[in-house]
C-alpha positions as YAML, in Angstrom:
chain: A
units: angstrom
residues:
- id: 1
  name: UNK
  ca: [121.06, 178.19, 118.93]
- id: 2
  name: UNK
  ca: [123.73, 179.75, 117.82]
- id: 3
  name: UNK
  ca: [123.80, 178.80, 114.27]
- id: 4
  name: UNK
  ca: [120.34, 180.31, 114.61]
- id: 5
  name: UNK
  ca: [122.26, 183.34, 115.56]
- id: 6
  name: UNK
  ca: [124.24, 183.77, 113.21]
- id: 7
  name: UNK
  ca: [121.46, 182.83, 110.19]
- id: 8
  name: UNK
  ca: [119.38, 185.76, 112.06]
- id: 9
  name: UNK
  ca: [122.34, 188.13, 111.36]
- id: 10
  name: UNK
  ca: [122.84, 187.27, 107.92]
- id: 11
  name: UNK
  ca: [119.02, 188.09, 107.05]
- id: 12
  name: UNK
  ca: [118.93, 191.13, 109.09]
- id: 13
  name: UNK
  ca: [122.20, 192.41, 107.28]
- id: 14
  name: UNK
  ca: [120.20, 190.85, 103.78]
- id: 15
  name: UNK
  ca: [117.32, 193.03, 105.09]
- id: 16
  name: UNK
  ca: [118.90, 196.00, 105.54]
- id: 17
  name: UNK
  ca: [121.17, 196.16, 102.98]
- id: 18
  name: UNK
  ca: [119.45, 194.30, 99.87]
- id: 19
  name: UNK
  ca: [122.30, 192.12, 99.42]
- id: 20
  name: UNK
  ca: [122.05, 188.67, 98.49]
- id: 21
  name: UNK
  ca: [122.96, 186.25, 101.59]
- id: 22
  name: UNK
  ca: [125.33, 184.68, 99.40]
- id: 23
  name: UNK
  ca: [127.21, 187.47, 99.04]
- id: 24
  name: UNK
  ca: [127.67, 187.90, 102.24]
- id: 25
  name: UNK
  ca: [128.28, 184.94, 103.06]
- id: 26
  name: UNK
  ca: [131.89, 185.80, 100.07]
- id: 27
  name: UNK
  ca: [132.51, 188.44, 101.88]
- id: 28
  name: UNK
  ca: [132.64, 187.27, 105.89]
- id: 29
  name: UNK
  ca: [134.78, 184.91, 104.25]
- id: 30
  name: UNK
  ca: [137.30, 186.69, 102.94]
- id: 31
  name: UNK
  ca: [137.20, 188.76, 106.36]
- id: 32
  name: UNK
  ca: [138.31, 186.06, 108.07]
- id: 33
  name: UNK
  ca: [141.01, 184.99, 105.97]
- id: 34
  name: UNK
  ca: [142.28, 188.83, 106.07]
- id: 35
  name: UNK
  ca: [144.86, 187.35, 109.22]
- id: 36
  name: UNK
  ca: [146.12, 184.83, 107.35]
- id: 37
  name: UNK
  ca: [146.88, 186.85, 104.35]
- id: 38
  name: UNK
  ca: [148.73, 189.65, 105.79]
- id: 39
  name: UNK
  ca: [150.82, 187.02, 107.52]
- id: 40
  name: UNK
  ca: [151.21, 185.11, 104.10]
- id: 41
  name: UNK
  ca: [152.43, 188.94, 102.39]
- id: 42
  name: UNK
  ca: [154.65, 189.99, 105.89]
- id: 43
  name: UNK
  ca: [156.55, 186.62, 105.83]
- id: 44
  name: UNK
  ca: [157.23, 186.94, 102.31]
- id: 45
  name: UNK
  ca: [158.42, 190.82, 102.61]
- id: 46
  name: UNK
  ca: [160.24, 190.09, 105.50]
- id: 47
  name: UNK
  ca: [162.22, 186.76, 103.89]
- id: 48
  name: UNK
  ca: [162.53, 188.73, 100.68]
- id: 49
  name: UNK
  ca: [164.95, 191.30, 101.80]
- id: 50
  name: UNK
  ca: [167.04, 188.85, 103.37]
- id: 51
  name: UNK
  ca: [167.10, 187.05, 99.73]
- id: 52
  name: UNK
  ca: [165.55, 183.90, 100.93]
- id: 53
  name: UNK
  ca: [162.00, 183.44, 99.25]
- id: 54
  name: UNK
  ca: [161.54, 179.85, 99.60]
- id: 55
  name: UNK
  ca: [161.91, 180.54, 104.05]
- id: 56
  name: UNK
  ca: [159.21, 182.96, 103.34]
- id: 57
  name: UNK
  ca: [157.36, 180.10, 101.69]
- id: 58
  name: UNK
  ca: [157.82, 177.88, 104.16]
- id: 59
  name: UNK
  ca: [156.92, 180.04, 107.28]
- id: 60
  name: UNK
  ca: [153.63, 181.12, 105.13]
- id: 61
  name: UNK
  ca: [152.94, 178.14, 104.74]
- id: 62
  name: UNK
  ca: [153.66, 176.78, 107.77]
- id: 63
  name: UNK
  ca: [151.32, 179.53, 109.92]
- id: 64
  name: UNK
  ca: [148.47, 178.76, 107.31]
- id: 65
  name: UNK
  ca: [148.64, 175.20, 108.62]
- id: 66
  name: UNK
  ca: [148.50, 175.93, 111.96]
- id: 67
  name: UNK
  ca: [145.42, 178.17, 111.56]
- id: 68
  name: UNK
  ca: [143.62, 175.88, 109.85]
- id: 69
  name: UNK
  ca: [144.64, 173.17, 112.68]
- id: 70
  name: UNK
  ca: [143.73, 175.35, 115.65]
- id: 71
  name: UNK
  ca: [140.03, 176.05, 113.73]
- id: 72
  name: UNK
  ca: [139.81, 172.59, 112.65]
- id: 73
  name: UNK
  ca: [140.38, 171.12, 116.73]
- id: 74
  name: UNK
  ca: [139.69, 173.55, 118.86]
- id: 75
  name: UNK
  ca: [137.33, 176.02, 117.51]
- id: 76
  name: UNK
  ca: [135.17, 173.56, 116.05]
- id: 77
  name: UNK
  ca: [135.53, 171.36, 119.42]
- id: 78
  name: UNK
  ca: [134.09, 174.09, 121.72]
- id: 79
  name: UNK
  ca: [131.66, 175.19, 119.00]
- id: 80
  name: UNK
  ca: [130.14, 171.32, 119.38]
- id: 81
  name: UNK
  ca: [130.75, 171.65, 123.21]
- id: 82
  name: UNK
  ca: [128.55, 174.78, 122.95]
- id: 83
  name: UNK
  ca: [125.85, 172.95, 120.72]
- id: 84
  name: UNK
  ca: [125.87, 169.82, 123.08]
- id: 85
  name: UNK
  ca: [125.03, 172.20, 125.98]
- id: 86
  name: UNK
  ca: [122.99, 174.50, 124.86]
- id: 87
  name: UNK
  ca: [121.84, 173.94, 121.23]
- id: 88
  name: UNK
  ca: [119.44, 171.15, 122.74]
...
C-alpha cells in the first residue's frame, strides 16, 4: 500500500515533469542524505579550528553510523509493521 504510494508519486512527478523515474529516483536520494552531509562538513569545520581533524573524522563518522543503524532497525521495522497491517 504504501510502496504503491510512493510508486504513484514518482509517476505523477515523471508525468508532470518529463523526467525519467530514474532520475528521480538520484535525486530523492541525495535529498535524503542532505542531513548526513551537513553533519559530515559541520563536524569537520567545527574539529578543524580546534586543529584536530582526525576527532572530526571520527564524530562524522560515527553519526553516519548511527543513521544508518536507526534506518536500518527501526525505520525499516515499523515500515514492515506497517506492511504486515495494512499492506495485506
Amino acid at each position: 500500500m504504501l510502496g504503491n504510494l510512493l510508486g504513484n508519486t514518482l509517476e505523477s512527478l515523471n508525468n508532470i515533469f518529463n523526467i525519467p523515474e530514474w532520475i528521480i529516483g538520484i535525486i530523492l536520494g541525495f535529498v535524503t542524505s542532505i542531513p548526513e552531509l551537513i553533519t559530515f562538513i559541520e563536524a569537520q569545520k567545527h574539529h578543524s579550528k580546534n586543529s584536530n581533524e582526525v576527532q572530526g573524522v571520527i564524530e562524522a563518522t560515527s553519526n553516519l553510523f548511527a543513521s544508518n543503524m536507526l534506518n536500518l532497525f527501526v525505520i525499516e521495522s515499523i515500515g514492515i509493521v506497517m506492511f504486515i497491517t495494512f499492506g495485506t
